[in-house]
PDB file of N, CA, C, O and CB in Angstrom:
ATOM      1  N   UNK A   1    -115.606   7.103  26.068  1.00  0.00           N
ATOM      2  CA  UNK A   1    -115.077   6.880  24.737  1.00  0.00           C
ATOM      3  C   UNK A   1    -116.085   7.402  23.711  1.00  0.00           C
ATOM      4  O   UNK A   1    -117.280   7.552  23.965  1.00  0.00           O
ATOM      5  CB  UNK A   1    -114.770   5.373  24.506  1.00  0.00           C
ATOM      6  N   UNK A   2    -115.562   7.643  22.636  1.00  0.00           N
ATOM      7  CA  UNK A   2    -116.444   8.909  21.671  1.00  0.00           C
ATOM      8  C   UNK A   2    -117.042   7.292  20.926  1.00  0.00           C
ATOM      9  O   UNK A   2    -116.417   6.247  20.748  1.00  0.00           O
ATOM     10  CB  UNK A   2    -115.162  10.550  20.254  1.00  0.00           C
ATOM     11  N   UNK A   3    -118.658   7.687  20.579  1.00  0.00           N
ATOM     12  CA  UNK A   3    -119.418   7.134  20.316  1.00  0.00           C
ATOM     13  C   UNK A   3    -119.128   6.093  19.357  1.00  0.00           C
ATOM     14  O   UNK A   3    -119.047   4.889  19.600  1.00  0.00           O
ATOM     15  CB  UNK A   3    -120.157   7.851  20.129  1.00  0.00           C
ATOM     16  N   UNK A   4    -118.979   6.674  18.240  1.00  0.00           N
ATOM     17  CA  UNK A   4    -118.513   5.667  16.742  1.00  0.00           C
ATOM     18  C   UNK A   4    -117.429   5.159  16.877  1.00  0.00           C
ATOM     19  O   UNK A   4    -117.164   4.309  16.027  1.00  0.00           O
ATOM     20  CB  UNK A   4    -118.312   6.353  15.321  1.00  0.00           C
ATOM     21  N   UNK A   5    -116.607   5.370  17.704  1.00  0.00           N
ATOM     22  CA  UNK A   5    -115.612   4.417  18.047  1.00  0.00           C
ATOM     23  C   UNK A   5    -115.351   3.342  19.550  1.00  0.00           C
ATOM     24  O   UNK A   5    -114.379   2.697  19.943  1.00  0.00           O
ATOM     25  CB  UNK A   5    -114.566   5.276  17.906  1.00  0.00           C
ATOM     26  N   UNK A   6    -116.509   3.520  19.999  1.00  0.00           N
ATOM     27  CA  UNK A   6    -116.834   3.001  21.422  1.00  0.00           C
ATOM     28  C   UNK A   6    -116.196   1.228  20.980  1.00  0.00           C
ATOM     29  O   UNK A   6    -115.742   0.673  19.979  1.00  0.00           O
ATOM     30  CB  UNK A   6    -118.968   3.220  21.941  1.00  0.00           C
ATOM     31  N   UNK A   7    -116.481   0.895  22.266  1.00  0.00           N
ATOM     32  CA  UNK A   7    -116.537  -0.520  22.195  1.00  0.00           C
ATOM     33  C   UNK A   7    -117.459  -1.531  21.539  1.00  0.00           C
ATOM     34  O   UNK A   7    -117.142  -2.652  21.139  1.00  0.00           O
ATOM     35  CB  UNK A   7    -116.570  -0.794  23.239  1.00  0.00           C
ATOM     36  N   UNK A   8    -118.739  -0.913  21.488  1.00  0.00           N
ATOM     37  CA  UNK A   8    -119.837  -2.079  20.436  1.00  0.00           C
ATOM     38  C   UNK A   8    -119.659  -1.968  19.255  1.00  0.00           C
ATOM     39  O   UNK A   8    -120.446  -2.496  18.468  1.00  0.00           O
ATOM     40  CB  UNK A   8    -121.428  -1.936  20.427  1.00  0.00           C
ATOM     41  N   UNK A   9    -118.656  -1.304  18.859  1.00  0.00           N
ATOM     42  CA  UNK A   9    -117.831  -1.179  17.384  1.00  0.00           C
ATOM     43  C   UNK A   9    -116.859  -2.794  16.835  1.00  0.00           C
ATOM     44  O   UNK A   9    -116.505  -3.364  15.803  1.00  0.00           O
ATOM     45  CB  UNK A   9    -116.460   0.337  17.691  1.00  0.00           C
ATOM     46  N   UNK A  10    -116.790  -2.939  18.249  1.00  0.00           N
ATOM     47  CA  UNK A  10    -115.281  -4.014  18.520  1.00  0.00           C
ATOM     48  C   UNK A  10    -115.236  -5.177  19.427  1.00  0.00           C
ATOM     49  O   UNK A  10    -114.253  -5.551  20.068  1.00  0.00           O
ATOM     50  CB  UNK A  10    -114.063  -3.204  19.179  1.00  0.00           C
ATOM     51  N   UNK A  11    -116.778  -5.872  19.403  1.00  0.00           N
ATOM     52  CA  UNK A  11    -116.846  -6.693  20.267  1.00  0.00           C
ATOM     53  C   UNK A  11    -116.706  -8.441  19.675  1.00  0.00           C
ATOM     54  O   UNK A  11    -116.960  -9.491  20.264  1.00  0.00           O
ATOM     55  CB  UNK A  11    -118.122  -6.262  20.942  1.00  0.00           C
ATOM     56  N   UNK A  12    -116.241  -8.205  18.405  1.00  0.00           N
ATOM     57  CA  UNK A  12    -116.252  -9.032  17.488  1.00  0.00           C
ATOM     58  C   UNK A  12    -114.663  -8.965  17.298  1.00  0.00           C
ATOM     59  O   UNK A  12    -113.781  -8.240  17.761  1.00  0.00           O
ATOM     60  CB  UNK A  12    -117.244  -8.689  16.306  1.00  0.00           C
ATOM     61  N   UNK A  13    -114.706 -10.464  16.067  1.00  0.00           N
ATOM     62  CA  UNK A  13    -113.214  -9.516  15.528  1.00  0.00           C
ATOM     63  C   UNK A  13    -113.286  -9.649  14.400  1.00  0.00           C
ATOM     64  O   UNK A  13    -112.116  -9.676  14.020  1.00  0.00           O
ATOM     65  CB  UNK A  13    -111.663  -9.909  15.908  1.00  0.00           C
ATOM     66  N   UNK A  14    -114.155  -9.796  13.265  1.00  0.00           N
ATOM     67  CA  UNK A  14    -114.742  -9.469  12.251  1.00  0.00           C
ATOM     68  C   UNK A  14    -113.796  -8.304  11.070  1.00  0.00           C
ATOM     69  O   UNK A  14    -113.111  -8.493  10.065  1.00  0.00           O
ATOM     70  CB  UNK A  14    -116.050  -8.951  12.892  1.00  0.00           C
ATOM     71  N   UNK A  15    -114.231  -7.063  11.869  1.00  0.00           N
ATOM     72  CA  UNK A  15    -113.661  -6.240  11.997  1.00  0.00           C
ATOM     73  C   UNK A  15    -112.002  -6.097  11.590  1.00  0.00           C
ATOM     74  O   UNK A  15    -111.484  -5.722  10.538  1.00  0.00           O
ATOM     75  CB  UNK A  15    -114.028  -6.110  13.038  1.00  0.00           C
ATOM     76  N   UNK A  16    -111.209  -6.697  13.276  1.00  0.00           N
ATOM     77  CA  UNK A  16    -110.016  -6.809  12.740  1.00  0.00           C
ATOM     78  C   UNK A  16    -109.391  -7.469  11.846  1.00  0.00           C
ATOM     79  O   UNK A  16    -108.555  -6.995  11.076  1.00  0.00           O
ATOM     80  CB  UNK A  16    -109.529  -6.942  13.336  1.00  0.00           C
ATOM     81  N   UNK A  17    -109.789  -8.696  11.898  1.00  0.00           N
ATOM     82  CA  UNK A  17    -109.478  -9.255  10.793  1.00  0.00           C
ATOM     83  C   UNK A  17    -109.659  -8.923   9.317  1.00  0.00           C
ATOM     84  O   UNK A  17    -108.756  -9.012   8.486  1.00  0.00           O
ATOM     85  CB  UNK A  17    -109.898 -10.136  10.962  1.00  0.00           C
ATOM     86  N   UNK A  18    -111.044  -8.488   9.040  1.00  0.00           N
ATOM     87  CA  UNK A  18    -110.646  -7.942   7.851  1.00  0.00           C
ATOM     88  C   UNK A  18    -109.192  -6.507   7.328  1.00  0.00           C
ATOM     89  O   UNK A  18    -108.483  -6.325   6.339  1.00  0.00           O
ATOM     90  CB  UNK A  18    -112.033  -7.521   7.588  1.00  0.00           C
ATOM     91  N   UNK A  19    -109.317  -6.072   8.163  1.00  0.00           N
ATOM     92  CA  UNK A  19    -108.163  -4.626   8.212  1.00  0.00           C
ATOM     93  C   UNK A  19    -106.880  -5.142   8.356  1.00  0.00           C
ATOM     94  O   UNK A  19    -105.872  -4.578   7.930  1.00  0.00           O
ATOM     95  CB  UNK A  19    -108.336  -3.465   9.589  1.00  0.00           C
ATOM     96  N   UNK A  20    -106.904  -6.544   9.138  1.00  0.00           N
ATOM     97  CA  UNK A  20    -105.265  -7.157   9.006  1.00  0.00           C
ATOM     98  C   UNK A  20    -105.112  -7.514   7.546  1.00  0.00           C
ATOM     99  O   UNK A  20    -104.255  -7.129   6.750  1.00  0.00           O
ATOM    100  CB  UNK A  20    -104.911  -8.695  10.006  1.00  0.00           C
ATOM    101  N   UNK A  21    -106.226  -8.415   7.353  1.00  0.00           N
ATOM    102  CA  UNK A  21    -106.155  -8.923   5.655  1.00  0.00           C
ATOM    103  C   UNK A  21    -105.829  -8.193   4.765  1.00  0.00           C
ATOM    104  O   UNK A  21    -105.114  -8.576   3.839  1.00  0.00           O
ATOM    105  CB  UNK A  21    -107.276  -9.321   5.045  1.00  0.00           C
ATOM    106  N   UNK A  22    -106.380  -6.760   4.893  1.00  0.00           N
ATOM    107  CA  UNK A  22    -105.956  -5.681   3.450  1.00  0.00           C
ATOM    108  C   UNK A  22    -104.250  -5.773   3.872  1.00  0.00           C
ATOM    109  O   UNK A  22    -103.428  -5.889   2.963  1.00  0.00           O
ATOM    110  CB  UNK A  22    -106.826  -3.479   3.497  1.00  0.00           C
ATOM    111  N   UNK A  23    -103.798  -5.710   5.346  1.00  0.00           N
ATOM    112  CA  UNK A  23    -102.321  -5.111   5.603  1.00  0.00           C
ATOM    113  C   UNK A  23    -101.461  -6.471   4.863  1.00  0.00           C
ATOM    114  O   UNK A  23    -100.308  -6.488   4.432  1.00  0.00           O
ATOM    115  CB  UNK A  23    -101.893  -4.802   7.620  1.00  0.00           C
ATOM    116  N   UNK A  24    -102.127  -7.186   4.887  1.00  0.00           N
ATOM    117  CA  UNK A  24    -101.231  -8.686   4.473  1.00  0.00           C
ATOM    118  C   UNK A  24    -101.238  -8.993   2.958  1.00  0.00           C
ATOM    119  O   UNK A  24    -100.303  -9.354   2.243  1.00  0.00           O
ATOM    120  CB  UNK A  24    -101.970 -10.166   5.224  1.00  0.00           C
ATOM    121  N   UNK A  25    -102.411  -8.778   2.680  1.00  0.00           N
ATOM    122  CA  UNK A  25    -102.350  -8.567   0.905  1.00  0.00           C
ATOM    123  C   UNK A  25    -101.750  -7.665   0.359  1.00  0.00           C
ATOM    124  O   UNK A  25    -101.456  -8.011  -0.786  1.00  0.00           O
ATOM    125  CB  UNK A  25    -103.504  -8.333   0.233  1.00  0.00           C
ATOM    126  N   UNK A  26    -101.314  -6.378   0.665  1.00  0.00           N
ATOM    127  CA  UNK A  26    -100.598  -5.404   0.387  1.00  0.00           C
ATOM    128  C   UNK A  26     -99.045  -6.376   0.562  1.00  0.00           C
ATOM    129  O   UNK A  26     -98.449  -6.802  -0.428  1.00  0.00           O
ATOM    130  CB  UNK A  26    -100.972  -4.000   1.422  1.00  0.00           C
ATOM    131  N   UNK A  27     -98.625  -6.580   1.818  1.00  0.00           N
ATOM    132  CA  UNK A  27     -97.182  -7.051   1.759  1.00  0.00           C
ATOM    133  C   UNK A  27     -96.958  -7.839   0.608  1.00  0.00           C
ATOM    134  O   UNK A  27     -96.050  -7.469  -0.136  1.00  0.00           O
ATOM    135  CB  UNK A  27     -96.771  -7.852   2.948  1.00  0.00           C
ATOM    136  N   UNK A  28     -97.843  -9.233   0.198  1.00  0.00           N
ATOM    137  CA  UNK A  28     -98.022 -10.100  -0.540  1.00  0.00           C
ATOM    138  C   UNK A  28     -98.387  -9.806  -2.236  1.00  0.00           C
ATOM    139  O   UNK A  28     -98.524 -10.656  -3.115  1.00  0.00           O
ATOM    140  CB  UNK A  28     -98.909 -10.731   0.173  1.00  0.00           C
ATOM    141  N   UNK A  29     -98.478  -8.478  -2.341  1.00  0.00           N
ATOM    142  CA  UNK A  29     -98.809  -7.525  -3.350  1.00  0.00           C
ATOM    143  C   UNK A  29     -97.098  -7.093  -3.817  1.00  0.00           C
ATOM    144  O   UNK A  29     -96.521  -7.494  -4.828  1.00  0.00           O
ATOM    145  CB  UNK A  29     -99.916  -6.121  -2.638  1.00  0.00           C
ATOM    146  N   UNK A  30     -96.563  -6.218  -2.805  1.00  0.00           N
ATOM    147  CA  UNK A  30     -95.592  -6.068  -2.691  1.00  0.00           C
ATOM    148  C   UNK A  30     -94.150  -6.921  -2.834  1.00  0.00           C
ATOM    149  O   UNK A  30     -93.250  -6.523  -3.574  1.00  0.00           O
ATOM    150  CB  UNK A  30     -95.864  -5.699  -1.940  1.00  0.00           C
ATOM    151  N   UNK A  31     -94.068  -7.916  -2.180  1.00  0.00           N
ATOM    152  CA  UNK A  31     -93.175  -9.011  -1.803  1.00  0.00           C
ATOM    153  C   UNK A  31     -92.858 -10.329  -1.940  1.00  0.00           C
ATOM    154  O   UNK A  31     -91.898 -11.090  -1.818  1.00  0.00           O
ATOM    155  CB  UNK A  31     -93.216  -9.061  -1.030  1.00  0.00           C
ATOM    156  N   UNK A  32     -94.435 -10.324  -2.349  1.00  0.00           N
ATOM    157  CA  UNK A  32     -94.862 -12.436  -2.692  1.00  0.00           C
ATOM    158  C   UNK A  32     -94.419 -13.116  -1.559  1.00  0.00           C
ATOM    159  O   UNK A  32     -93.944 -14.245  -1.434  1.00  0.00           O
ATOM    160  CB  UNK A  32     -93.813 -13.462  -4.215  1.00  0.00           C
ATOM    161  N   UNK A  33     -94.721 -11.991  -0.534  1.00  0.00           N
ATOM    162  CA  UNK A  33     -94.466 -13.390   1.081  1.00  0.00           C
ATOM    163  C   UNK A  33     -94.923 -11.962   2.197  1.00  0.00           C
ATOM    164  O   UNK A  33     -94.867 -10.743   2.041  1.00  0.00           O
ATOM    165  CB  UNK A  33     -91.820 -14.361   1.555  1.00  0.00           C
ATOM    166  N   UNK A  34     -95.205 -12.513   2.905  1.00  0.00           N
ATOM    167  CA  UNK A  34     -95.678 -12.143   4.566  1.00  0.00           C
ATOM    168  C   UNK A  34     -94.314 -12.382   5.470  1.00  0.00           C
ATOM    169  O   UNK A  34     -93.776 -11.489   6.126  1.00  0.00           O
ATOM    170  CB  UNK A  34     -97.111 -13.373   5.249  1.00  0.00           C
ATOM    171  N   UNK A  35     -93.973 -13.394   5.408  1.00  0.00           N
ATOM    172  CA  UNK A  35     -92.801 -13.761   5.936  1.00  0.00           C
ATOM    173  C   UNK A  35     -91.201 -12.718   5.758  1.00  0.00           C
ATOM    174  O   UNK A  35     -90.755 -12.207   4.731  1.00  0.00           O
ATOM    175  CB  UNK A  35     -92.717 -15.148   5.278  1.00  0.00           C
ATOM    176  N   UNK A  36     -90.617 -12.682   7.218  1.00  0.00           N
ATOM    177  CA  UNK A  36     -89.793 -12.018   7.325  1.00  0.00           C
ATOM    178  C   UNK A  36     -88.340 -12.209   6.430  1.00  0.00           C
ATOM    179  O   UNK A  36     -87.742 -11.415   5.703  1.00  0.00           O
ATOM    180  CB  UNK A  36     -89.777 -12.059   8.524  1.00  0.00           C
ATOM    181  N   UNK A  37     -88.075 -13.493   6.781  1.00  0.00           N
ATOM    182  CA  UNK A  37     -86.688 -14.285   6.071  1.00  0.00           C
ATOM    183  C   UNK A  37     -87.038 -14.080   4.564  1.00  0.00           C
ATOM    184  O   UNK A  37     -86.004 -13.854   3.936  1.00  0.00           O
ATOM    185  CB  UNK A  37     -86.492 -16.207   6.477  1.00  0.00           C
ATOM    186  N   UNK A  38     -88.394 -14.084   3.601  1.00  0.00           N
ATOM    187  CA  UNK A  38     -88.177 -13.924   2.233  1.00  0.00           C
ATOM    188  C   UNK A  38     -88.510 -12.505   1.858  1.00  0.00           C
ATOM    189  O   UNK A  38     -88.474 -12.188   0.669  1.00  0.00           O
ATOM    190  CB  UNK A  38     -88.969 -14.913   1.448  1.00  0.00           C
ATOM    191  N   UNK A  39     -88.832 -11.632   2.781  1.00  0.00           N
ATOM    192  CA  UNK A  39     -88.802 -10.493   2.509  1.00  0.00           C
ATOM    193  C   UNK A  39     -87.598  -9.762   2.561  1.00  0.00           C
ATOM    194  O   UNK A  39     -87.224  -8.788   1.907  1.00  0.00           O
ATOM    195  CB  UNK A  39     -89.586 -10.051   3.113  1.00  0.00           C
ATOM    196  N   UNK A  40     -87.248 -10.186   3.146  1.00  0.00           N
ATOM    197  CA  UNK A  40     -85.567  -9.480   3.443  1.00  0.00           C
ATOM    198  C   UNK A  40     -84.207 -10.088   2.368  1.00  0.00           C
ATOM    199  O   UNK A  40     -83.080  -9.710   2.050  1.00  0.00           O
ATOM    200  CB  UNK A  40     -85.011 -10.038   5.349  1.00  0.00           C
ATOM    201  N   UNK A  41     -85.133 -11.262   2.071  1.00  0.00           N
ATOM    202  CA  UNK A  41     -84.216 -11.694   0.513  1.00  0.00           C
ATOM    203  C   UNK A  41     -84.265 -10.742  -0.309  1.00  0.00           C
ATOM    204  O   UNK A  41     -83.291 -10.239  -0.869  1.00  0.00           O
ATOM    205  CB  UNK A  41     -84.739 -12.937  -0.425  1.00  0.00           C
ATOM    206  N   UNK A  42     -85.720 -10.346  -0.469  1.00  0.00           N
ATOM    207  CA  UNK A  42     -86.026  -9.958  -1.632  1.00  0.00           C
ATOM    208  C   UNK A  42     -85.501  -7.883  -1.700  1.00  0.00           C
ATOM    209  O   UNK A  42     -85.372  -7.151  -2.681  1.00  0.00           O
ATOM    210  CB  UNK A  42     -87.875 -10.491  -1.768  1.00  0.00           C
ATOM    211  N   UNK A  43     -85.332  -7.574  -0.146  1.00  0.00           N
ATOM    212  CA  UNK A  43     -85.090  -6.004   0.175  1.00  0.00           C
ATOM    213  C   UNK A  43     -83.311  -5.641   0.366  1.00  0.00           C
ATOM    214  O   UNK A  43     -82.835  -4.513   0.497  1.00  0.00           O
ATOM    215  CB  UNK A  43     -86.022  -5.615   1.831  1.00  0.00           C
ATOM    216  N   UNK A  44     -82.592  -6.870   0.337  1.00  0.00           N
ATOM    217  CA  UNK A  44     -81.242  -6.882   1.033  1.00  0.00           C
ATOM    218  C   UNK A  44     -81.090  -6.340   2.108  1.00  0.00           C
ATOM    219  O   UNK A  44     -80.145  -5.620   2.432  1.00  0.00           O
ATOM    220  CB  UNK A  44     -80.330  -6.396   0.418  1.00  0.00           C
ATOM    221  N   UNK A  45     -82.372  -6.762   2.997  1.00  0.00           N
ATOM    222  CA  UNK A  45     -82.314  -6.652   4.453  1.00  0.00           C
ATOM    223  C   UNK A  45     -82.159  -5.073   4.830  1.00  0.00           C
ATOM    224  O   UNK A  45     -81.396  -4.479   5.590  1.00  0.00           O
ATOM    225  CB  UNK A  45     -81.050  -7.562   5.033  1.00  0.00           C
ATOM    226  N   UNK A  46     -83.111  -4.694   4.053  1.00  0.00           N
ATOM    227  CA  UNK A  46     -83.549  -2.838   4.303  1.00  0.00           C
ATOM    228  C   UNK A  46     -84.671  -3.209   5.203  1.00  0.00           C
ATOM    229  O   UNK A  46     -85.791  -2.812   4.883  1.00  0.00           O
ATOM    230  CB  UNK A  46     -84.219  -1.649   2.651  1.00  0.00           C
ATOM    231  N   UNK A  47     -84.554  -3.796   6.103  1.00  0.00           N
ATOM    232  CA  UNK A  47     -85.552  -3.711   7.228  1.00  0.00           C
ATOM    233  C   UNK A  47     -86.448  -2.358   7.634  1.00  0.00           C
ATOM    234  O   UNK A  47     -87.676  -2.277   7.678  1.00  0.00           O
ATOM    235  CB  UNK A  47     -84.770  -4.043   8.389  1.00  0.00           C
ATOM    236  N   UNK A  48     -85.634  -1.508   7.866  1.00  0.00           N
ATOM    237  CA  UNK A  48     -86.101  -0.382   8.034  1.00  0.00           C
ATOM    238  C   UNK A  48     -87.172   0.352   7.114  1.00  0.00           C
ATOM    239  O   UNK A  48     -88.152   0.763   7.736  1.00  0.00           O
ATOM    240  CB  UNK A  48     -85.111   0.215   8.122  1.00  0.00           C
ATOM    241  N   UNK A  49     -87.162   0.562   5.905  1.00  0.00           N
ATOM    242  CA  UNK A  49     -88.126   0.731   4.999  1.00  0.00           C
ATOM    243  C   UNK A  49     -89.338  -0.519   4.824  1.00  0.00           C
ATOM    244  O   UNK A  49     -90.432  -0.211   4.349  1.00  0.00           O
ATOM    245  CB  UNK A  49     -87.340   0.962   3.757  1.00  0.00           C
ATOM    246  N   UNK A  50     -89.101  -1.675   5.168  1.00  0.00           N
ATOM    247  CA  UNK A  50     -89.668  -2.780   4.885  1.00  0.00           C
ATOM    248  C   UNK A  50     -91.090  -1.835   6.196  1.00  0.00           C
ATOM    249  O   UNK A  50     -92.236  -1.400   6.078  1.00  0.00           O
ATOM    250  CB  UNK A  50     -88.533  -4.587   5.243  1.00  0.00           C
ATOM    251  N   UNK A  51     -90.145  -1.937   7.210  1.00  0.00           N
ATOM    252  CA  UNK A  51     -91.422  -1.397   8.854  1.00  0.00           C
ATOM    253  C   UNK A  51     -92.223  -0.298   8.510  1.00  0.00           C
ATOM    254  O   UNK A  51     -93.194   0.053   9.180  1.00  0.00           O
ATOM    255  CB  UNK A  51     -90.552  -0.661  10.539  1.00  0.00           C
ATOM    256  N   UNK A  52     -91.878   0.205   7.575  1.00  0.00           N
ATOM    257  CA  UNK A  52     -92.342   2.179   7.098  1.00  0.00           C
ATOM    258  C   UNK A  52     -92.992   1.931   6.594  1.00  0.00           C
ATOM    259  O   UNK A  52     -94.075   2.390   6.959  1.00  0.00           O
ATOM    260  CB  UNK A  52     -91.605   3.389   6.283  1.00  0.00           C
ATOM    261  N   UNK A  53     -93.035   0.959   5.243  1.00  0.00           N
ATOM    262  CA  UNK A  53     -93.975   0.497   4.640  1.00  0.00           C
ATOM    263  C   UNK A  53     -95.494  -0.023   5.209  1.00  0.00           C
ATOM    264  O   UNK A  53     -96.618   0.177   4.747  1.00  0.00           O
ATOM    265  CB  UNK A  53     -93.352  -0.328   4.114  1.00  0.00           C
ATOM    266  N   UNK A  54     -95.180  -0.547   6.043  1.00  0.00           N
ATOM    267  CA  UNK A  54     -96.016  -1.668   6.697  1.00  0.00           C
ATOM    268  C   UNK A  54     -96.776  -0.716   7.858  1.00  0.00           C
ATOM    269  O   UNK A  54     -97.831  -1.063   8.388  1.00  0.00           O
ATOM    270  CB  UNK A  54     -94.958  -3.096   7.402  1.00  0.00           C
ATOM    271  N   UNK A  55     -95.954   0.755   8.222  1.00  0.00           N
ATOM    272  CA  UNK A  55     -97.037   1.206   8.718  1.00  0.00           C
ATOM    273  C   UNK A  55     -97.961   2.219   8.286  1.00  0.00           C
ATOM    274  O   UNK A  55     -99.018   2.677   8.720  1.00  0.00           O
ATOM    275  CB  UNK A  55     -96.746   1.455   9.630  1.00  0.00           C
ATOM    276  N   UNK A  56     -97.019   2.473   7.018  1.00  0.00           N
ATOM    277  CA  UNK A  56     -97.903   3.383   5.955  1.00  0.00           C
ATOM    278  C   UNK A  56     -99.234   2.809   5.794  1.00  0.00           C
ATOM    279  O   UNK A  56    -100.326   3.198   6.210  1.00  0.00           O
ATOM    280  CB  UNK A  56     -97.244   3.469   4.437  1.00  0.00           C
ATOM    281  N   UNK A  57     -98.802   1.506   4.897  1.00  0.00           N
ATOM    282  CA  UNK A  57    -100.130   0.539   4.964  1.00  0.00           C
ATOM    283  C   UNK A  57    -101.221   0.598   6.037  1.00  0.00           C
ATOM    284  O   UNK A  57    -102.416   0.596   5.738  1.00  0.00           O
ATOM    285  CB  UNK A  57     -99.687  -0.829   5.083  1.00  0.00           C
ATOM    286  N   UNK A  58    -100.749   0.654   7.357  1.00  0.00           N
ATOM    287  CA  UNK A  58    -101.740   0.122   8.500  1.00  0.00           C
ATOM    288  C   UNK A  58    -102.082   1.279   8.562  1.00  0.00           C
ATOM    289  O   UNK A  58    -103.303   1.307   8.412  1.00  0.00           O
ATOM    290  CB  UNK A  58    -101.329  -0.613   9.889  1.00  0.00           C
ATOM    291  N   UNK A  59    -101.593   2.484   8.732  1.00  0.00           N
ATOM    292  CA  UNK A  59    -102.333   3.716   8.553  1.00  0.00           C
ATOM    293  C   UNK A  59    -103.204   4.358   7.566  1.00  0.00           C
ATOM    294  O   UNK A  59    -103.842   5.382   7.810  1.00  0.00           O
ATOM    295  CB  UNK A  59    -101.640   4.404   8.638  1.00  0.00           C
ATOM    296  N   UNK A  60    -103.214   3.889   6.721  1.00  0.00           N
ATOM    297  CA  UNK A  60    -104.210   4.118   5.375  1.00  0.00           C
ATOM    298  C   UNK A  60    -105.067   3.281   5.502  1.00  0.00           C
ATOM    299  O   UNK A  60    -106.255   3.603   5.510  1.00  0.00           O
ATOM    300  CB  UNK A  60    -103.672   3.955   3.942  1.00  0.00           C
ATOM    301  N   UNK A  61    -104.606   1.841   5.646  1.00  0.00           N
ATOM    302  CA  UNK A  61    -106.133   0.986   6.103  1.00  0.00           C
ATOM    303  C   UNK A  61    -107.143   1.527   7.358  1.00  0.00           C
ATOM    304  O   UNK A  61    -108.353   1.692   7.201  1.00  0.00           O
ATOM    305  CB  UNK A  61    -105.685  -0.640   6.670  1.00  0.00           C
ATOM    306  N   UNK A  62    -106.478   1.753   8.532  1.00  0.00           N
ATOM    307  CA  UNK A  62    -107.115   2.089   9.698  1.00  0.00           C
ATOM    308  C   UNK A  62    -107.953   3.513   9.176  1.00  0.00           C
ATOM    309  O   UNK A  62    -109.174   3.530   9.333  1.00  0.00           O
ATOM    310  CB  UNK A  62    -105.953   2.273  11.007  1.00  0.00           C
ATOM    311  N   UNK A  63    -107.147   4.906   8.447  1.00  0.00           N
ATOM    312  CA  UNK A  63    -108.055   5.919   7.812  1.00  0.00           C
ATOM    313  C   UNK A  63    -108.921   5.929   6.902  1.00  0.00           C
ATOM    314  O   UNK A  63    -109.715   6.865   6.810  1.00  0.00           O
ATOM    315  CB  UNK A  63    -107.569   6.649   7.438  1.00  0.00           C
ATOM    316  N   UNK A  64    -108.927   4.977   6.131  1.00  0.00           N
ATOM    317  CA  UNK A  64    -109.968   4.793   5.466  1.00  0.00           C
ATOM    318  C   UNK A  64    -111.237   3.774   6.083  1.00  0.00           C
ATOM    319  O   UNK A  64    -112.360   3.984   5.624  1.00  0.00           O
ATOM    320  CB  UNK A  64    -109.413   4.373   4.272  1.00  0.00           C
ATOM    321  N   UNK A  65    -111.087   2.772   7.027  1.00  0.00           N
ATOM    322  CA  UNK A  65    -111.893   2.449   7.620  1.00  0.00           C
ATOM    323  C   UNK A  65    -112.877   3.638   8.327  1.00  0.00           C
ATOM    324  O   UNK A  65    -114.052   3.912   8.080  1.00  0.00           O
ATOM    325  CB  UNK A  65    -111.276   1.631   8.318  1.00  0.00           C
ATOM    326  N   UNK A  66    -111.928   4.241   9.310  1.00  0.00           N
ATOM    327  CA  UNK A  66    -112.584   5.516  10.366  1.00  0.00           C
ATOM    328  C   UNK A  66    -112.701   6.853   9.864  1.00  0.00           C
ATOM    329  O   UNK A  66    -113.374   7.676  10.486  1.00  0.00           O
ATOM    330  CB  UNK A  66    -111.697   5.782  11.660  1.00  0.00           C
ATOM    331  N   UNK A  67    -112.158   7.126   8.883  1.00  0.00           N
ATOM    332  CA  UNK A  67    -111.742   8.246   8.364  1.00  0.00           C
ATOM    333  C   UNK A  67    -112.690   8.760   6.634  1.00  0.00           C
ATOM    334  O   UNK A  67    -113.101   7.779   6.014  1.00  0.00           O
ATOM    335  CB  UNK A  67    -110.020   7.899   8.261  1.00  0.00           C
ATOM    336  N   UNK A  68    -112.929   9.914   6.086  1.00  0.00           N
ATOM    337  CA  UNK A  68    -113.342   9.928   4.732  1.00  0.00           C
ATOM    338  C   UNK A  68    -111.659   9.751   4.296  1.00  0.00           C
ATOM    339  O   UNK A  68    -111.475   9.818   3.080  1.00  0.00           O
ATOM    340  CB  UNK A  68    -114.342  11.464   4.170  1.00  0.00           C
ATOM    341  N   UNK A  69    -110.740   9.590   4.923  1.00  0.00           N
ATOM    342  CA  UNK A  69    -109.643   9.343   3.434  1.00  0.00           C
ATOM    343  C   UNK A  69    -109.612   8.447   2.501  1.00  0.00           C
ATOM    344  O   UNK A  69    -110.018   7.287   2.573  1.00  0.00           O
ATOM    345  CB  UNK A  69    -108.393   9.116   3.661  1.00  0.00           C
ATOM    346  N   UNK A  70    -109.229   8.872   1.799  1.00  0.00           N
ATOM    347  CA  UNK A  70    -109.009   8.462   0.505  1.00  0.00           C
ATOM    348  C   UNK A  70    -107.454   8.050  -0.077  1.00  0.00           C
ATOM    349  O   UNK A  70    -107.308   7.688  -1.244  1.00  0.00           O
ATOM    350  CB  UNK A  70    -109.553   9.550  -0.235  1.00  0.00           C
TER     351      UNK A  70
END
């Protein structure tokens, strides 16, 4: 496994947890809930964009962690 991303990167969960937290404050940014049933109040159950969202998010968090993106 390539160095900077090895395992003594991730022997904690420190780490994940913080990167879940940005993904959850974003929804909660977004939605005023984490929760599925008041998100889907609030989308008229556009589920589908709701998931796109959420992995846009996790992908911008995860690249800017590992990544220079911006």
């Amino acid at each position: 496994m390539c160095k900077k991303y090895g395992d003594e990167q991730f022997k904690g969960t420190e780490l994940s947890h913080k990167l879940l937290r940005q993904v959850y404050e974003q929804f909660e940014r977004e939605y005023s809930s984490v929760l599925c049933k008041d998100i889907k109040e609030k989308t008229n159950h556009e589920c589908s964009k709701v998931v796109g969202k959420g992995a846009r998010w996790t992908a911008e968090v995860l690249l800017k962690q590992f990544t220079d993106f911006k």
